[in-house]
mmJSON file of the N, C-alpha and C atoms, coordinates in Angstrom:
{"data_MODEL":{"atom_site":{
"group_PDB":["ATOM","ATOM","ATOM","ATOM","ATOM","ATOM","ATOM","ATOM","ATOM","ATOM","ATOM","ATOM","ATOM","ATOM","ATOM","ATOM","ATOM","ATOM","ATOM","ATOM","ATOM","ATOM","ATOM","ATOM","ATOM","ATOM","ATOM","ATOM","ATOM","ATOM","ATOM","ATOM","ATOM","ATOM","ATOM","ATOM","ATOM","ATOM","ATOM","ATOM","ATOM","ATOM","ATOM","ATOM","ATOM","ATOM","ATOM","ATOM","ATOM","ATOM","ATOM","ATOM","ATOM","ATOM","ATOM","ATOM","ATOM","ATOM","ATOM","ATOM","ATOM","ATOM","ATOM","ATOM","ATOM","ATOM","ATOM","ATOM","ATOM","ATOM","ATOM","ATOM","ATOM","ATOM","ATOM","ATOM","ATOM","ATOM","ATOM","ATOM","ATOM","ATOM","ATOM","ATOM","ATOM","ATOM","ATOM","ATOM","ATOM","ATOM","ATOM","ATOM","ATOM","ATOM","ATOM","ATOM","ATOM","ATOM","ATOM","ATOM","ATOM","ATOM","ATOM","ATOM","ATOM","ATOM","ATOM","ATOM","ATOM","ATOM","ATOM","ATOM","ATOM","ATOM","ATOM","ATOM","ATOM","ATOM","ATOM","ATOM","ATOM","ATOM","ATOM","ATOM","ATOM","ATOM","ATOM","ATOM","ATOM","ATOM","ATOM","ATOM","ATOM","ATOM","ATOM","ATOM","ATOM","ATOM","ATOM","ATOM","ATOM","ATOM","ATOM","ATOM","ATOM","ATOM","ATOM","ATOM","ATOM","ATOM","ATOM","ATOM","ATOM","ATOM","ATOM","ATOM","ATOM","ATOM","ATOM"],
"id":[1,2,3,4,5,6,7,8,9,10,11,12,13,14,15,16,17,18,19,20,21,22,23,24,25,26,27,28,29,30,31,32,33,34,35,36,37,38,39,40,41,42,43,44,45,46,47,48,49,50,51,52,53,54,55,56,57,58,59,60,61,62,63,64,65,66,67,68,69,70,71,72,73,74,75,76,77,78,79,80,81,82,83,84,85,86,87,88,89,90,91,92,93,94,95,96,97,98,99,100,101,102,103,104,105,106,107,108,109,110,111,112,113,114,115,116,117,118,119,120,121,122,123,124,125,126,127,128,129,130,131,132,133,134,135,136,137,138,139,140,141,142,143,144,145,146,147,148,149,150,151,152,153,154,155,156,157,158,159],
"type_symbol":["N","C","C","N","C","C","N","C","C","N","C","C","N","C","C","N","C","C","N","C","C","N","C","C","N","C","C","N","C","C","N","C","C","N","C","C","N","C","C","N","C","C","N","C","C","N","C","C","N","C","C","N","C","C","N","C","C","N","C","C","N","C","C","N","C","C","N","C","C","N","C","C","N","C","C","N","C","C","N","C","C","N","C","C","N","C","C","N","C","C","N","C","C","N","C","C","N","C","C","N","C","C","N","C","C","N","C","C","N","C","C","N","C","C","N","C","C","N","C","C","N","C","C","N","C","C","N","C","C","N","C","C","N","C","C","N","C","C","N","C","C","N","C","C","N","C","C","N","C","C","N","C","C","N","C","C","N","C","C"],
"label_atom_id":["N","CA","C","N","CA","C","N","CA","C","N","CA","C","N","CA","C","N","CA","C","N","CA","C","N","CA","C","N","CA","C","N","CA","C","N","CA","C","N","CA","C","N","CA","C","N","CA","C","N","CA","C","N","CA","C","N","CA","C","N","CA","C","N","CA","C","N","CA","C","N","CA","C","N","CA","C","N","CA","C","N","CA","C","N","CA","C","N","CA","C","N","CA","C","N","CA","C","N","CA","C","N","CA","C","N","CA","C","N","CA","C","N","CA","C","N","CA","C","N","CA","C","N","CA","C","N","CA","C","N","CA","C","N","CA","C","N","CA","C","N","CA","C","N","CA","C","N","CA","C","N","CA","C","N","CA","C","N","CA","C","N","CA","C","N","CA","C","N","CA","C","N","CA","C","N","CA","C","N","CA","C","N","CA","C"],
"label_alt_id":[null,null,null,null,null,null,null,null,null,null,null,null,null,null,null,null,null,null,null,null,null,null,null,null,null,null,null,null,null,null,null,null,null,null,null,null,null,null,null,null,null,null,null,null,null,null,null,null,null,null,null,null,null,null,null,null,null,null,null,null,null,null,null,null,null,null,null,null,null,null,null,null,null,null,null,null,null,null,null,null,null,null,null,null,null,null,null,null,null,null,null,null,null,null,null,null,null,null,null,null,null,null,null,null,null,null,null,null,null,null,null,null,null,null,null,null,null,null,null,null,null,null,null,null,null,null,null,null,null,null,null,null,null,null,null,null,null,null,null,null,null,null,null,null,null,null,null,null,null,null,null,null,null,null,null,null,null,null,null],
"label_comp_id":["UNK","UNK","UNK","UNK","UNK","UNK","UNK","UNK","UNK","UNK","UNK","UNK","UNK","UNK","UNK","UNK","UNK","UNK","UNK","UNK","UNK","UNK","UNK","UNK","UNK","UNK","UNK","UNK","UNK","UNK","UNK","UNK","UNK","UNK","UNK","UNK","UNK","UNK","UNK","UNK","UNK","UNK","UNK","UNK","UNK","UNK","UNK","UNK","UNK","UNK","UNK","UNK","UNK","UNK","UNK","UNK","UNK","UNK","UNK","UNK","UNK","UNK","UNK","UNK","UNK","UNK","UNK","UNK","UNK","UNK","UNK","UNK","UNK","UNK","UNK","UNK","UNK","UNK","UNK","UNK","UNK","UNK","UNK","UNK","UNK","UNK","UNK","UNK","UNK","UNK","UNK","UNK","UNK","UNK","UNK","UNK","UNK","UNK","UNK","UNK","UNK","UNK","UNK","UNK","UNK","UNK","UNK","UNK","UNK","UNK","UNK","UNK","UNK","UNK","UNK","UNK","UNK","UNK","UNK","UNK","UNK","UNK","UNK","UNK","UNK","UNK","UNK","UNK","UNK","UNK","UNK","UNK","UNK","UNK","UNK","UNK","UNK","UNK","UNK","UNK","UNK","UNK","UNK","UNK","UNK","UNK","UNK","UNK","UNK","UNK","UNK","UNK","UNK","UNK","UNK","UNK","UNK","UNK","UNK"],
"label_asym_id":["A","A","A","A","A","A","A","A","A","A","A","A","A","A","A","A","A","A","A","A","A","A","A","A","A","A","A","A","A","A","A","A","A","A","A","A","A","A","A","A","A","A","A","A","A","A","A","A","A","A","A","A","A","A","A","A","A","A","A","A","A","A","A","A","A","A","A","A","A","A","A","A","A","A","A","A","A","A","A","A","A","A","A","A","A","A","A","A","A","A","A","A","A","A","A","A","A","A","A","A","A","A","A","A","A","A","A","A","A","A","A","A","A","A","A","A","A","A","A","A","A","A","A","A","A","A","A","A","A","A","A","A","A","A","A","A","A","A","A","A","A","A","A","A","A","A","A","A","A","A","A","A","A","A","A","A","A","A","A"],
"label_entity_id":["1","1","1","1","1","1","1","1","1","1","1","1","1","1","1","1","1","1","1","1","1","1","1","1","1","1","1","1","1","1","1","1","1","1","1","1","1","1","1","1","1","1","1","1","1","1","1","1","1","1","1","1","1","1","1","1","1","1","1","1","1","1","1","1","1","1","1","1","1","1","1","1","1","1","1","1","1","1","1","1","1","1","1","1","1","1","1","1","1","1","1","1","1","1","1","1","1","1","1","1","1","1","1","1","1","1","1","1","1","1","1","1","1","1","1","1","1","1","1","1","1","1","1","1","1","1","1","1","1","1","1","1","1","1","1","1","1","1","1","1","1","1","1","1","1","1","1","1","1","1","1","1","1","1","1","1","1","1","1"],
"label_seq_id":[1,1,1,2,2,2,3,3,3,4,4,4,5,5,5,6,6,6,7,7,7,8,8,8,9,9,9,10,10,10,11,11,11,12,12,12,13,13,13,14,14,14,15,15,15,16,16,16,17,17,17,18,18,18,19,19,19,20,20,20,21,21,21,22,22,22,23,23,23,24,24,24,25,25,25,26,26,26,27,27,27,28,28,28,29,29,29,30,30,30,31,31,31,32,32,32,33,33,33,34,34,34,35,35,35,36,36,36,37,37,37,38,38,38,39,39,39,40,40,40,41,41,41,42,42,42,43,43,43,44,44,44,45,45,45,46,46,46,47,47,47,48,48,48,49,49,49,50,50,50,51,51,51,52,52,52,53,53,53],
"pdbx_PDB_ins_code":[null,null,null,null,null,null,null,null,null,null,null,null,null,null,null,null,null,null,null,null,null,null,null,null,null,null,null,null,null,null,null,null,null,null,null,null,null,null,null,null,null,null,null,null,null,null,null,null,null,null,null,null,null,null,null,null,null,null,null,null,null,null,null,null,null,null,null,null,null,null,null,null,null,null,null,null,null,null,null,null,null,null,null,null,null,null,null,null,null,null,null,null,null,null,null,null,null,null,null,null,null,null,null,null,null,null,null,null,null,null,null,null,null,null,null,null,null,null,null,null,null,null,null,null,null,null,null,null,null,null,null,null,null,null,null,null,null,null,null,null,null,null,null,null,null,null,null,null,null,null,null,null,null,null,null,null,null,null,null],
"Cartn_x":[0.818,0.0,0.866,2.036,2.756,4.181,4.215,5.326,5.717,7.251,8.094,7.822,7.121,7.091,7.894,8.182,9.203,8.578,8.678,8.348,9.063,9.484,10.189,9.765,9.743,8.514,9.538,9.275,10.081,9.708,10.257,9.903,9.517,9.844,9.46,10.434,10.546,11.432,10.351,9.009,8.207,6.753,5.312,4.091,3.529,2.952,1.974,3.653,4.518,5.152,6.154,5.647,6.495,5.348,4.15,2.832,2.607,2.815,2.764,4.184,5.288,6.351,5.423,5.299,5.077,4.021,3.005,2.147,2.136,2.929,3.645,4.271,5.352,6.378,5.426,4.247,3.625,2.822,2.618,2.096,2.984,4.189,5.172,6.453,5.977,6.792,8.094,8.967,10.365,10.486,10.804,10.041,11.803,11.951,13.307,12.916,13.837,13.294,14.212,13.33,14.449,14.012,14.631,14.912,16.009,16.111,17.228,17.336,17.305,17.261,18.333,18.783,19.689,19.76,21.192,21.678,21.026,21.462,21.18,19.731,19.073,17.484,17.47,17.688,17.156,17.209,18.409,18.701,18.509,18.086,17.077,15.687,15.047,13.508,13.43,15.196,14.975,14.63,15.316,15.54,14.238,13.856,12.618,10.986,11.505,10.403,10.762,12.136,12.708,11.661,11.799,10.799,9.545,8.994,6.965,7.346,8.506,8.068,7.902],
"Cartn_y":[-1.191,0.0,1.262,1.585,2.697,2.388,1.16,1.024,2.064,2.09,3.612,4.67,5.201,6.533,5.766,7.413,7.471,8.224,7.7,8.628,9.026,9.825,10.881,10.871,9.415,9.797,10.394,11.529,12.342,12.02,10.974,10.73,9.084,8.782,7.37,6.146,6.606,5.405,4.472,5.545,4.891,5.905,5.055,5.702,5.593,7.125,7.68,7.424,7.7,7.937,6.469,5.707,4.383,3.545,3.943,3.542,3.624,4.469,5.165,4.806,4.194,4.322,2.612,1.596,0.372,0.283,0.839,1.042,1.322,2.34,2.552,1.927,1.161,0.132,-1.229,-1.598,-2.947,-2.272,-1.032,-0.834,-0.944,-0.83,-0.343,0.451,1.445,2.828,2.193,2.937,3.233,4.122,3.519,4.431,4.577,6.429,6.929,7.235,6.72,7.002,8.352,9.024,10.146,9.959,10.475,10.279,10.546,11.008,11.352,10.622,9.421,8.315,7.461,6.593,5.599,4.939,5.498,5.311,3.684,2.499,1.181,0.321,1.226,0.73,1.437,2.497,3.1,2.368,1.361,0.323,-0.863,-1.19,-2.414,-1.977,-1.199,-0.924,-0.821,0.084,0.184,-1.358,-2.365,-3.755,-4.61,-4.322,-4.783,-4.406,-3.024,-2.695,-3.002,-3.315,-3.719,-5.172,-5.535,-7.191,-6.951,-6.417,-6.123,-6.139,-5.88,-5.503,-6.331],
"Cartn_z":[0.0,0.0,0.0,0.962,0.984,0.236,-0.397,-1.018,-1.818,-1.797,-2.581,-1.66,-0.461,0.127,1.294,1.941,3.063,3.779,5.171,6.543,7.606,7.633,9.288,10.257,11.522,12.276,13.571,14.021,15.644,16.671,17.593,18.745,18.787,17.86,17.389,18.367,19.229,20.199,20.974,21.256,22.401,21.999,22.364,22.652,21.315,21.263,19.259,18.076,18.748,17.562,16.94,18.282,18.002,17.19,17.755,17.165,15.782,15.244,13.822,12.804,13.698,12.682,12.633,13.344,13.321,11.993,12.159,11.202,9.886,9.94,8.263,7.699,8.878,8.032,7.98,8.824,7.935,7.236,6.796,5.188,4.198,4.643,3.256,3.485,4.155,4.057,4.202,3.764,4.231,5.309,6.829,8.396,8.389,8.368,8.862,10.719,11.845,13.389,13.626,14.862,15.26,16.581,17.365,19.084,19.386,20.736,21.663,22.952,22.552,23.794,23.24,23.654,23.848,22.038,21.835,20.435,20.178,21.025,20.811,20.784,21.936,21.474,20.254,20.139,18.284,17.647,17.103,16.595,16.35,17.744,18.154,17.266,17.755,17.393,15.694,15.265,13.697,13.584,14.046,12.932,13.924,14.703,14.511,13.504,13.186,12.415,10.598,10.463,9.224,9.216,10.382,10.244,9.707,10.249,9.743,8.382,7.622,6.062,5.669],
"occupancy":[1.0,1.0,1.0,1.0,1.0,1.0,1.0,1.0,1.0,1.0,1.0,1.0,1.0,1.0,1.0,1.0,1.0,1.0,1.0,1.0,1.0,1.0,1.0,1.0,1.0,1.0,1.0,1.0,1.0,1.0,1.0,1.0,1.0,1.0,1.0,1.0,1.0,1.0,1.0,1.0,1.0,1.0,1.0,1.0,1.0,1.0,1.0,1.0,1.0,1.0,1.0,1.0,1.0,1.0,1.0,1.0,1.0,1.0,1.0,1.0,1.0,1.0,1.0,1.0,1.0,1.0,1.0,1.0,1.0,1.0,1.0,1.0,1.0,1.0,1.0,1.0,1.0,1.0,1.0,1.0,1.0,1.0,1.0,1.0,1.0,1.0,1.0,1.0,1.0,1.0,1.0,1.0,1.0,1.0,1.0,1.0,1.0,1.0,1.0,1.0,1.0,1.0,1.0,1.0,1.0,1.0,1.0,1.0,1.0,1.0,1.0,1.0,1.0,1.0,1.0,1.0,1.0,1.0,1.0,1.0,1.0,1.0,1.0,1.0,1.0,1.0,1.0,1.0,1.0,1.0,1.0,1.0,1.0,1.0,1.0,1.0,1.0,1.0,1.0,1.0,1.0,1.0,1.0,1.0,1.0,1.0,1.0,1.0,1.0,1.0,1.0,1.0,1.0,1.0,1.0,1.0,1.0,1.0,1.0],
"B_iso_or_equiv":[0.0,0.0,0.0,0.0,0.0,0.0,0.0,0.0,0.0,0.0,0.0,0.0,0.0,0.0,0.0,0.0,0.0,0.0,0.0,0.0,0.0,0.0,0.0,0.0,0.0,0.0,0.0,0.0,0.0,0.0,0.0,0.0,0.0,0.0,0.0,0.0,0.0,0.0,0.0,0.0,0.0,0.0,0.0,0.0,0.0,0.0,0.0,0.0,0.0,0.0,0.0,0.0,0.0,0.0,0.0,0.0,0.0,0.0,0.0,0.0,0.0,0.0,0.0,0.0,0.0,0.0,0.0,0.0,0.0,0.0,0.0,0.0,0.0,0.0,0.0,0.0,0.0,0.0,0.0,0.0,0.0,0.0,0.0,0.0,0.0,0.0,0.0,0.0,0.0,0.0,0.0,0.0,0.0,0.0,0.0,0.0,0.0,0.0,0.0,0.0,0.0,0.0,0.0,0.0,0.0,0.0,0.0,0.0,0.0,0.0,0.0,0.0,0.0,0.0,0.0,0.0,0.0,0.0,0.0,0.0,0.0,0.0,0.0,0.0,0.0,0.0,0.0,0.0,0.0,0.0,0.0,0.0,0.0,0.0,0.0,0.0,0.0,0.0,0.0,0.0,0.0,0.0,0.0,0.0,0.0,0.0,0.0,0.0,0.0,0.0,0.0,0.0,0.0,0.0,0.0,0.0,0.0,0.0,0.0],
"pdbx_formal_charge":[null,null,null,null,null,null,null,null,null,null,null,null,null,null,null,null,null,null,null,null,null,null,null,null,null,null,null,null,null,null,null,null,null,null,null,null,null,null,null,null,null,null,null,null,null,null,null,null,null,null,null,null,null,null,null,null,null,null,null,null,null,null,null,null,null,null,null,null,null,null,null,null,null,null,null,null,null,null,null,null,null,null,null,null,null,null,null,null,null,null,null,null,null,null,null,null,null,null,null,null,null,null,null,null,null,null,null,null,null,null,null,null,null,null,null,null,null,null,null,null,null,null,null,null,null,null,null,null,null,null,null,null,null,null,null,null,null,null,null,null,null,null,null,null,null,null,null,null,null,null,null,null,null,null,null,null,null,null,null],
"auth_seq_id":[1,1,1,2,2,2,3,3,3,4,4,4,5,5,5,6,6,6,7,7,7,8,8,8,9,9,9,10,10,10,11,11,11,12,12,12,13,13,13,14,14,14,15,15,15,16,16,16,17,17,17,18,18,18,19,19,19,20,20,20,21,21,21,22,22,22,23,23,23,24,24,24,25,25,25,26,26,26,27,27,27,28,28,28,29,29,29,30,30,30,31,31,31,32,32,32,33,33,33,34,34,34,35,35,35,36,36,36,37,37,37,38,38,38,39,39,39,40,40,40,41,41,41,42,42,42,43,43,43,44,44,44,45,45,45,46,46,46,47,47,47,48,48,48,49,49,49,50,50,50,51,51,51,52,52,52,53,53,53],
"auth_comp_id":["UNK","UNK","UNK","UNK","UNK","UNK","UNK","UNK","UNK","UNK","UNK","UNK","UNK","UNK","UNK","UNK","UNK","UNK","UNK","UNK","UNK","UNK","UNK","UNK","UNK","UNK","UNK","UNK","UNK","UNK","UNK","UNK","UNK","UNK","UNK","UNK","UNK","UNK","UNK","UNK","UNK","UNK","UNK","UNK","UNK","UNK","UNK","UNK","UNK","UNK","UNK","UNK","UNK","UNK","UNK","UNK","UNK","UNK","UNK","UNK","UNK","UNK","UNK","UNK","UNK","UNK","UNK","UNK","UNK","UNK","UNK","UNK","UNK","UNK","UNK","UNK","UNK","UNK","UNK","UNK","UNK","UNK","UNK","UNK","UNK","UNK","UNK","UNK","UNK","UNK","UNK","UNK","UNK","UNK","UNK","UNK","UNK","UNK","UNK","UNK","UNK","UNK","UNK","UNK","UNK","UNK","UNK","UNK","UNK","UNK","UNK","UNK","UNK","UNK","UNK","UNK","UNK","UNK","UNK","UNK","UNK","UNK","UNK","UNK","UNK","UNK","UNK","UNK","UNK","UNK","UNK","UNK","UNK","UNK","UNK","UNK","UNK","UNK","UNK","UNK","UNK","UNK","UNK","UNK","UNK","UNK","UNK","UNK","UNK","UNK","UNK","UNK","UNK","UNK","UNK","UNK","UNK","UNK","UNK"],
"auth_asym_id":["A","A","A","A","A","A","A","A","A","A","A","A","A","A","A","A","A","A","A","A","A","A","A","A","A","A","A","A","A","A","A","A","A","A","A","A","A","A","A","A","A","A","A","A","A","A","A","A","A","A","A","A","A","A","A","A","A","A","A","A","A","A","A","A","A","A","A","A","A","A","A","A","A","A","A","A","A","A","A","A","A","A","A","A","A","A","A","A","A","A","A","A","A","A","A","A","A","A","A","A","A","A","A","A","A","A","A","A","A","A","A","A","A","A","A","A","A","A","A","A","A","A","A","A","A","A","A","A","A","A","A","A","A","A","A","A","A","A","A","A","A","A","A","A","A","A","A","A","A","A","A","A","A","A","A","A","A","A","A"],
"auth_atom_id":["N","CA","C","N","CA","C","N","CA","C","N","CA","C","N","CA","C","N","CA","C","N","CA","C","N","CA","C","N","CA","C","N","CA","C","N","CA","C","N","CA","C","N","CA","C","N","CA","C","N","CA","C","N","CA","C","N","CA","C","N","CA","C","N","CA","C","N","CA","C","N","CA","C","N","CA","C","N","CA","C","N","CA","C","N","CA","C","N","CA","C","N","CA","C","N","CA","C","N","CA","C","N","CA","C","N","CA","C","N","CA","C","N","CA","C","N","CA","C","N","CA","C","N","CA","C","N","CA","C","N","CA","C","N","CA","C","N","CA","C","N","CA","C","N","CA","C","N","CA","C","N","CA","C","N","CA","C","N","CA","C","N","CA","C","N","CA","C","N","CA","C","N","CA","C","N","CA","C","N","CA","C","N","CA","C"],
"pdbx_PDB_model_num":[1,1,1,1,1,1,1,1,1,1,1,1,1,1,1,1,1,1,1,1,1,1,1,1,1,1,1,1,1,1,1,1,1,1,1,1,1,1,1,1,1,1,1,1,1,1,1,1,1,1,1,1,1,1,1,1,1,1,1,1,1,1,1,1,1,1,1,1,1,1,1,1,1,1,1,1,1,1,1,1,1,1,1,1,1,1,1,1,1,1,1,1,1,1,1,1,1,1,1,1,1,1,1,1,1,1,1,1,1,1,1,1,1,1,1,1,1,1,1,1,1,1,1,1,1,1,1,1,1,1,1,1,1,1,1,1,1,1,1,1,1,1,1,1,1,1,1,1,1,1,1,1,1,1,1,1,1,1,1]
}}}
């Protein structure tokens, strides 16, 4: 469905915005994360949401 678009979601570590990156990436999107929390969960959470695709 969102295949080929890209999303910027801010705050996307935890809550609405972790909510919404999850969502986009099992539609499709290409989900870019931003946060200022702990470099390694970022990382974690990116390659778990690489999974939903």
């Amino acid at each position: 469905m969102l295949q080929g678009k890209r999303a910027i979601i801010t705050g996307s570590n935890s809550g609405v915005g972790l909510g919404v990156a999850e969502e986009l990436a099992r539609a499709g999107a290409d989900v870019v994360l931003n946060s200022f929390t702990d470099r390694a969960k970022d990382h974690a959470l990116a390659a778990d949401l690489a999974a939903l695709t």
